[in-house]
MIVEXSE-372397 format. One record per atom (N, C-alpha, C): atom name; residue in one letter; x, y, z. Coordinates in steps of 0.001 Angstrom, whole numbers, plus 500000, padded with zeros to 6 digits. Layout:
// residues N
+----+---+--------+--------+--------+
|  a | r |      X |      Y |      Z |
+----+---+--------+--------+--------+
| CA | A |      X |      Y |      Z |
...
+----+---+--------+--------+--------+
END
This chain:
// residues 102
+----+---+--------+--------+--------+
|  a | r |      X |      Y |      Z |
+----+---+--------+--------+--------+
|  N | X | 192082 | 838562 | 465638 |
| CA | X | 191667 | 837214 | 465337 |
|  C | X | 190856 | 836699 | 466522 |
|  N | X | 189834 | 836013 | 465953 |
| CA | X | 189060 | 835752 | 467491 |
|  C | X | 189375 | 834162 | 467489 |
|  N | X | 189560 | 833673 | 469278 |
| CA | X | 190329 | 833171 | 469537 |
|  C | X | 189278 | 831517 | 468562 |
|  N | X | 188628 | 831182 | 468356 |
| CA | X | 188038 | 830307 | 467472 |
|  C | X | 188502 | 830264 | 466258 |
|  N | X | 188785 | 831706 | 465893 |
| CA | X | 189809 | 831574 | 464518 |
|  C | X | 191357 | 830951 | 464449 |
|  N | X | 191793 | 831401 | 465908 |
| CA | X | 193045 | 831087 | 466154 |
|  C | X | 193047 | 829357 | 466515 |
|  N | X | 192081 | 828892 | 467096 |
| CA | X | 191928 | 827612 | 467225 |
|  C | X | 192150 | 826791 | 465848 |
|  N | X | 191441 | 826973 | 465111 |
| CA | X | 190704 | 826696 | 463441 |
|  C | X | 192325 | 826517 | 462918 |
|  N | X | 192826 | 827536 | 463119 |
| CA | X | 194513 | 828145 | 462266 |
|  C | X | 195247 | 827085 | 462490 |
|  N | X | 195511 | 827024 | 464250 |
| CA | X | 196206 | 825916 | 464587 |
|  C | X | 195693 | 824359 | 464053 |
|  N | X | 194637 | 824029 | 464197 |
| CA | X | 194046 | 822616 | 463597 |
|  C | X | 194389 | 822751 | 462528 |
|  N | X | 194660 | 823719 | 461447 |
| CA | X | 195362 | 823406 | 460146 |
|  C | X | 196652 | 823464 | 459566 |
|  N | X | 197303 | 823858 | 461211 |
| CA | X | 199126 | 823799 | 461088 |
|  C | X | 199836 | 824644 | 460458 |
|  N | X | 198947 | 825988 | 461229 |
| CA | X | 199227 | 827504 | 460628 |
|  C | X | 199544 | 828279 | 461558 |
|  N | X | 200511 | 829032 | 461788 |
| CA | X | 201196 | 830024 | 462409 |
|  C | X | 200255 | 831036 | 462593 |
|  N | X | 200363 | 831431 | 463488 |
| CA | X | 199166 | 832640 | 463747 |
|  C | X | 200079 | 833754 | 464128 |
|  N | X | 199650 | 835031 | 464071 |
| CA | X | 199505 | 836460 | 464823 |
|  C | X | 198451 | 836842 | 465853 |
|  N | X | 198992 | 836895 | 467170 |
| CA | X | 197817 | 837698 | 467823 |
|  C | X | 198012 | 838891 | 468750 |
|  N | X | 197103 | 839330 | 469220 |
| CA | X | 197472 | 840287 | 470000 |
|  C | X | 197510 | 839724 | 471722 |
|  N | X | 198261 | 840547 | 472201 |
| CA | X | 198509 | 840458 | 473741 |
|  C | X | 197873 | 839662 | 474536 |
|  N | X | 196231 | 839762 | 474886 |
| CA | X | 195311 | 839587 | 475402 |
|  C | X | 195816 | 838506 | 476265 |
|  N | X | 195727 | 837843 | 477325 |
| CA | X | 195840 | 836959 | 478075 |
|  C | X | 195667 | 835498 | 477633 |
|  N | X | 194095 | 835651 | 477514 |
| CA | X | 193361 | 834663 | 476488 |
|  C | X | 194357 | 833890 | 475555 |
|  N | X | 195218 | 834425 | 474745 |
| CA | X | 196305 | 833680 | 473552 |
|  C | X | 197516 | 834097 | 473916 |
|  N | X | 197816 | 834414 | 475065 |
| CA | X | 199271 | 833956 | 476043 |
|  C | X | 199824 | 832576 | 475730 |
|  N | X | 198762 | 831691 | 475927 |
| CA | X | 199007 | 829910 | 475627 |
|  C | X | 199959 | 829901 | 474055 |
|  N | X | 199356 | 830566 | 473349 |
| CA | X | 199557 | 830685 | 471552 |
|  C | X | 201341 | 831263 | 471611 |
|  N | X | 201243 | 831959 | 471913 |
| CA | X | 203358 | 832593 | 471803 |
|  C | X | 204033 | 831411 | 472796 |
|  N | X | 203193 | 831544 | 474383 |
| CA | X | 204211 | 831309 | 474991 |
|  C | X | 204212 | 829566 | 474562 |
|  N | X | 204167 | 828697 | 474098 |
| CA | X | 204200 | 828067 | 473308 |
|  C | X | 204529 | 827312 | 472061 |
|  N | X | 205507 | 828629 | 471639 |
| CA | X | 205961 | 828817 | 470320 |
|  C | X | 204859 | 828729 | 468839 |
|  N | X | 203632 | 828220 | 469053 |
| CA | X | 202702 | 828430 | 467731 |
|  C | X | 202186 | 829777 | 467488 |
|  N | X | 202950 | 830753 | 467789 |
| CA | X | 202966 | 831576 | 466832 |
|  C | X | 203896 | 832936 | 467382 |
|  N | X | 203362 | 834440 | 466904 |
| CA | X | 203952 | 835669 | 467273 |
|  C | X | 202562 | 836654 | 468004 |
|  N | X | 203370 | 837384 | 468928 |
| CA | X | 201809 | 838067 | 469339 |
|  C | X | 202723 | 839824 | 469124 |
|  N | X | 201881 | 840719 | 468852 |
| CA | X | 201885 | 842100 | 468628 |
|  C | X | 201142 | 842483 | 470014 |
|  N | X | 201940 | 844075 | 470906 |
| CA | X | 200848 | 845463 | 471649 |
|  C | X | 199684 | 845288 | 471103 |
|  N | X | 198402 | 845047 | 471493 |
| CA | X | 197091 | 845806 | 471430 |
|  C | X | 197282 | 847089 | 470639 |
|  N | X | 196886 | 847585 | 469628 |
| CA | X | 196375 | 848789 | 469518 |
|  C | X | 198043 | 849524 | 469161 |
|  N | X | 199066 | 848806 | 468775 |
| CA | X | 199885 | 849399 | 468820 |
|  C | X | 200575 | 848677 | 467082 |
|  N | X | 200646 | 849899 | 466322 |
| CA | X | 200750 | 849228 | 464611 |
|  C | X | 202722 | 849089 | 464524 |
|  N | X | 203405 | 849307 | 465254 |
| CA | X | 204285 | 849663 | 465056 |
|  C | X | 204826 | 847795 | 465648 |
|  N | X | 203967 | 847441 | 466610 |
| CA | X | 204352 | 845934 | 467523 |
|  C | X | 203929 | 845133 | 466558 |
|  N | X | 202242 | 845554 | 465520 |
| CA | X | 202405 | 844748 | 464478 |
|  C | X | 203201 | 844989 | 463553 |
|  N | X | 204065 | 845484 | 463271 |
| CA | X | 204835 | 845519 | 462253 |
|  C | X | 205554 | 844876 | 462296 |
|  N | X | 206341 | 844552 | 463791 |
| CA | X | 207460 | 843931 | 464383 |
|  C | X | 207031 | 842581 | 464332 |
|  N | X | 205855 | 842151 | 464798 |
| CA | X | 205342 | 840650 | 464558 |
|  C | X | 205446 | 840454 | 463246 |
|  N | X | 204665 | 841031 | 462412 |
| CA | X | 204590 | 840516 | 461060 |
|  C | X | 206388 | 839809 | 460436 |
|  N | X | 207406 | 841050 | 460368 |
| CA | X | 208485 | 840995 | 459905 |
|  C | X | 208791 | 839595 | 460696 |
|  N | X | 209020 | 839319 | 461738 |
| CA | X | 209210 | 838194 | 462737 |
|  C | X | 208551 | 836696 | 462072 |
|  N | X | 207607 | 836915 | 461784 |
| CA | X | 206575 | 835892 | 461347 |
|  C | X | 207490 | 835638 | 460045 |
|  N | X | 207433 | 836509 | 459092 |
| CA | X | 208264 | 836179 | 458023 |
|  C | X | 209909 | 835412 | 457800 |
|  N | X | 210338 | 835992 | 459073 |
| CA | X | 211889 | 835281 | 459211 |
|  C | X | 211852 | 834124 | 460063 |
|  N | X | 210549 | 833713 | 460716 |
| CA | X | 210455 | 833011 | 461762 |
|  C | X | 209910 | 831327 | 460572 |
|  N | X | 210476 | 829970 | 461365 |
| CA | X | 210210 | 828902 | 460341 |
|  C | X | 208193 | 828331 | 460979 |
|  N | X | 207782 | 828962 | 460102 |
| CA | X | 206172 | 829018 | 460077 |
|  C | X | 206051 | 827496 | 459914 |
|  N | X | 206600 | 826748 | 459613 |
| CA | X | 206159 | 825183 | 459680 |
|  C | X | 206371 | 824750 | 460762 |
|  N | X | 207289 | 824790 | 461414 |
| CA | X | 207686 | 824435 | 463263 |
|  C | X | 206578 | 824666 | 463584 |
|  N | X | 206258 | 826418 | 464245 |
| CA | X | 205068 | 826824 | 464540 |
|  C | X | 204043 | 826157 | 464261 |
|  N | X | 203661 | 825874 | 463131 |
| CA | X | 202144 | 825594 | 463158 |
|  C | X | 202446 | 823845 | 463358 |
|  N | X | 203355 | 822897 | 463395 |
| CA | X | 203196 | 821650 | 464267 |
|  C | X | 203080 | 821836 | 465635 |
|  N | X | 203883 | 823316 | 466494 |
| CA | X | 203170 | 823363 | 467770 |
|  C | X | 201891 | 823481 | 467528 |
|  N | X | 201671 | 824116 | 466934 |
| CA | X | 199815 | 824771 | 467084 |
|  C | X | 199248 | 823588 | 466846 |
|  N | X | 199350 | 822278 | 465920 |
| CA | X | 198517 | 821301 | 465918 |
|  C | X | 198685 | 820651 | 467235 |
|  N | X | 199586 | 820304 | 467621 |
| CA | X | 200412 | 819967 | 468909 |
|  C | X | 199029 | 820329 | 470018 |
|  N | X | 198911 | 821755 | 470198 |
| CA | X | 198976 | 822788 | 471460 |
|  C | X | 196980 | 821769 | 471135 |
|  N | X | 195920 | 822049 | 469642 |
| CA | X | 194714 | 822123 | 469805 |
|  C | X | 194530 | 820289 | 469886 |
|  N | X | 195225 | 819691 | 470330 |
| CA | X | 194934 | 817965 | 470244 |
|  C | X | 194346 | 818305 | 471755 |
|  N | X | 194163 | 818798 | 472762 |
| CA | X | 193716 | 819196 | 473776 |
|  C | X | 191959 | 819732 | 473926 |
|  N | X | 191993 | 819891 | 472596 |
| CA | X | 191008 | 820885 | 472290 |
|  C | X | 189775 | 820146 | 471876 |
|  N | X | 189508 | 818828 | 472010 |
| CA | X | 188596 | 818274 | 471519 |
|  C | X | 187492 | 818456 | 472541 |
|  N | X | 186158 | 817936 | 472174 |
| CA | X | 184691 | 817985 | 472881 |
|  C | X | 184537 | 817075 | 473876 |
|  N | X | 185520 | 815633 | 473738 |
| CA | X | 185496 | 815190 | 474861 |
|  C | X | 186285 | 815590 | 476071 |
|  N | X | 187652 | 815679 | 475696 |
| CA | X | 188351 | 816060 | 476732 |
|  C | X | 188056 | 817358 | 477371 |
|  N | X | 187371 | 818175 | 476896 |
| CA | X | 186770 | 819324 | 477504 |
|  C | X | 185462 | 818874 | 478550 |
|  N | X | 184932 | 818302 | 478372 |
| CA | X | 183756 | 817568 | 478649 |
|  C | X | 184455 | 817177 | 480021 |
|  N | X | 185257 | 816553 | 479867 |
| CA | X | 185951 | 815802 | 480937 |
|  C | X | 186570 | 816789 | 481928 |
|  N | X | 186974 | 817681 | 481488 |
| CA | X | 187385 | 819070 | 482163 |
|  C | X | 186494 | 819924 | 482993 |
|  N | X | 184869 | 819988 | 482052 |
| CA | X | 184286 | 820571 | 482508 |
|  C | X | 183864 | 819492 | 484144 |
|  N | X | 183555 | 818481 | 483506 |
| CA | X | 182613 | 817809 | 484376 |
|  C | X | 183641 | 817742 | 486243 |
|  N | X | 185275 | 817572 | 485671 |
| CA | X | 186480 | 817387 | 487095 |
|  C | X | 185775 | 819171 | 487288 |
|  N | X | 185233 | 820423 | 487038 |
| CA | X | 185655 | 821163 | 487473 |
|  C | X | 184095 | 821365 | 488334 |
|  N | X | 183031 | 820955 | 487831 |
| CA | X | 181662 | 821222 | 488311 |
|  C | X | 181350 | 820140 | 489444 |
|  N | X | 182485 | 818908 | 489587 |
| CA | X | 182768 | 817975 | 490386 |
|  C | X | 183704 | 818820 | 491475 |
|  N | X | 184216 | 819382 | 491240 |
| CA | X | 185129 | 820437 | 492393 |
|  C | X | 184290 | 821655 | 493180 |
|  N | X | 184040 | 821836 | 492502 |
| CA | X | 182557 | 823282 | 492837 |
|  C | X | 181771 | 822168 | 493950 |
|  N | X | 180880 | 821070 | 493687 |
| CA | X | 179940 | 820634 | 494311 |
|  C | X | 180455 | 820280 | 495681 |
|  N | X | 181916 | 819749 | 495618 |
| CA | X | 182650 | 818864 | 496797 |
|  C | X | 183522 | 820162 | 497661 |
|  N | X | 183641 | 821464 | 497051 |
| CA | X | 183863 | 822485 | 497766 |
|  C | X | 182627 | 823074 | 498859 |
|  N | X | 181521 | 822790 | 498220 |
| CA | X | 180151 | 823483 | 498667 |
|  C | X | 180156 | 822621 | 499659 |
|  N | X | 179838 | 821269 | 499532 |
| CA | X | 179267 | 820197 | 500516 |
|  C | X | 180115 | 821117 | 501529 |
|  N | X | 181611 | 820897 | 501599 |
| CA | X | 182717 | 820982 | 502937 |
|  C | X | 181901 | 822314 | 503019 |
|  N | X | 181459 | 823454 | 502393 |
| CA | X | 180849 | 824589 | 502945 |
|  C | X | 180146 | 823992 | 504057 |
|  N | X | 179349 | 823630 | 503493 |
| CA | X | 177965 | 823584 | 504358 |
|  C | X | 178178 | 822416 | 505364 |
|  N | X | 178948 | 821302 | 505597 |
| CA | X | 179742 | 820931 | 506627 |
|  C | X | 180031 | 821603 | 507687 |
|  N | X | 180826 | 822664 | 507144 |
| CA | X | 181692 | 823263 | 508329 |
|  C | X | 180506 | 824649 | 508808 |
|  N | X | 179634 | 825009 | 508203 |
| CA | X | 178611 | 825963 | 508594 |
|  C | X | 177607 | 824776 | 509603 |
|  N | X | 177478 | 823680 | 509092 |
| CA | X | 176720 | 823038 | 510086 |
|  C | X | 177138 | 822377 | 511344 |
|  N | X | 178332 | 822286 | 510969 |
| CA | X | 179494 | 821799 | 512599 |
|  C | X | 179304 | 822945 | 513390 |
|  N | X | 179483 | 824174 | 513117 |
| CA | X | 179167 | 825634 | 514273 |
|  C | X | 177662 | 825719 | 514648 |
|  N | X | 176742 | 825301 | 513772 |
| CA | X | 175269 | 825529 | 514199 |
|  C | X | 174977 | 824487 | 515676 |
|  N | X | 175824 | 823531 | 515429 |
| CA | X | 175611 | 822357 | 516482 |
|  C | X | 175581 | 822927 | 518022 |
+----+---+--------+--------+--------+
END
């Protein structure tokens, strides 16, 4: 599932399956959903069965829960605190490179 799909899932208060990947760590450890091994059919098997005994409506109110985060502004706002951190890291660079040139 690519993780835009998994986004999409959650905004509609749906339990997902994913695999391992780091990237949708947030997604299990979280409780909105079950994750399966990479490449391993036997871990999906174990998810799937799980998913089935597991109460898929809980889950997917985390998952709406988890993507209220997920909007264009508050990202915006994220991006901008983080390109605001980058610039005010550099300045002190070049501060402290120009305090030794002295």
């Amino acid at each position: 599932m690519q993780s835009i799909a998994a986004l999409e899932a959650k905004a509609c208060g749906k339990a997902v399956i994913v695999s391992d990947i780091e990237e949708f760590s947030y997604i299990y450890q979280n409780g909105a959903g079950v994750s399966f091994n990479s490449g391993d059919a036997d871990s999906l098997l174990q998810a799937l069965n799980l998913m089935i005994r597991s109460d898929r409506h809980e889950m997917g109110n985390k998952g709406k829960d988890l993507v209220k985060d997920f909007t264009w502004d508050k990202i915006a706002l994220r991006y901008g605190d983080f390109l605001q951190k980058v610039i005010d890291n550099h300045k002190s660079q070049l501060e402290t490179i120009n305090f030794f040139r002295k």
